[in-house]
N, C-alpha and C positions, 0 to 999 in steps of 0.2 A: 576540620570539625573536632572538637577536642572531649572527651566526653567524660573528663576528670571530674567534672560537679555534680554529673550523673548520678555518677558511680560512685560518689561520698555519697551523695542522699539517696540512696539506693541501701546504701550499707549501715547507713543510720538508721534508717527506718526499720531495717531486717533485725536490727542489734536489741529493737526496744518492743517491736510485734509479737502478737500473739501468733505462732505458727503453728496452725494447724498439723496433727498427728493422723488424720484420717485424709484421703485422698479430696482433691478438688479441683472442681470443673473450672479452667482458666478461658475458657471460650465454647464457642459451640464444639470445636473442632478437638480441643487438647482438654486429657485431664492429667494432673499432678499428682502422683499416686503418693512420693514422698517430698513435700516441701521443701525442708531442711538440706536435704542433696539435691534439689535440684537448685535452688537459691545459691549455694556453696560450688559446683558446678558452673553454673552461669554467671555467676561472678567471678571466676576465675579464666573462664574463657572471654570476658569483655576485657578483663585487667591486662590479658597477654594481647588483644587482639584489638587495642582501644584505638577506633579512626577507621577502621577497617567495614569497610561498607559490608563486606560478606555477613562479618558478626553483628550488625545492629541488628538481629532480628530477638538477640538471646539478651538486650539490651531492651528490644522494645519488650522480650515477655518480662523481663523482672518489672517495668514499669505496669503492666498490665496484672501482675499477679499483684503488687500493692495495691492499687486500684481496686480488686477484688476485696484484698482482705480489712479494707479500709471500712 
């Protein structure tokens, strides 16, 4: 599973969004206290770890934190 397309429109999106400066709730469970690091963070750890089943979860939250801010 290759998750190169992802992770371009992951990073398009993030390049052009408004990112919230105050903290937000990305689930019932997780909030995001700093966007910007965590966005920069998780994209960094999908880049080194892309296919890797352990890291698709830091994969599924950047798709769920667009979804949010959408």
């Amino acid at each position: 599973m290759s998750w190169d397309k992802d992770i371009k429109e992951l990073e398009a999106y993030f390049k052009k969004a408004a990112i919230p400066s105050e903290p937000i709730k990305l689930n019932t469970f997780s909030t995001i206290k700093n966007c910007s690091l965590f966005i920069e963070s998780h994209l960094k750890t999908v880049k080194a770890n892309k296919g890797k089943r352990t890291y698709l979860p830091y994969l599924d939250r950047l798709k769920e934190l667009r979804e949010v801010l959408k």
